[in-house]
Residue, then its C-alpha position, 0 to 999 in steps of 0.5 A: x375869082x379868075x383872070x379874064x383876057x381881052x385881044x386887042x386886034x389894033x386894027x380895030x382901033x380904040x376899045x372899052x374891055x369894061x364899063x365898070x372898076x376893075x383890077x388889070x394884071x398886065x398887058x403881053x405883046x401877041x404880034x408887035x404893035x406898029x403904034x403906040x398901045x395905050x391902056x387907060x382908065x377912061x381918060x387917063x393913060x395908065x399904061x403906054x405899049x411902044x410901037x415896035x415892043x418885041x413879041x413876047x413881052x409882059x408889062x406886069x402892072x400888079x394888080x392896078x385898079x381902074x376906078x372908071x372904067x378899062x379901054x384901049x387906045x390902039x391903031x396900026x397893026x398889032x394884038x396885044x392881050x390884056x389881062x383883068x377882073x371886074x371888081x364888081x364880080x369881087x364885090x370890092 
């Protein structure tokens, strides 16, 4: 099964990617965020972007899995992509 990827513009504020268990790969930095990105599982944050993280960067997290759900906390400026796969689509 492949990767998916999902923009997050954050200027469009706070997302849910998906509803349902998934395994996330990462995040990388499109366009530096003028806030901090946070990348939660429902209500917990997993994985906090800084403002100001420089163009280019990865933030590999090997495959963690969500058990809930996968959002993204966003605002300001910025895109950042986040690299997943549902397990439901790996019955896991």
């Amino acid at each position: 099964m492949e990767w998916k990827y999902y923009s997050a513009d954050c200027s469009s504020g706070n997302a849910t990617i998906s509803s349902v268990p998934c395994l996330v790969k990462g995040v990388i930095v499109v366009t530096s965020p003028s806030a901090d990105f946070v990348v939660a599982d429902d209500t917990v944050d997993v994985l906090k972007v800084p403002a100001s993280a420089a163009v280019g960067n990865g933030y590999d997290i090997a495959s963690l899995r969500f058990e809930t759900s996968l959002k993204v906390e966003a605002s300001g400026t910025g895109l950042l992509t986040v690299i997943y796969r549902e397990l439901q689509e790996l019955n896991l």
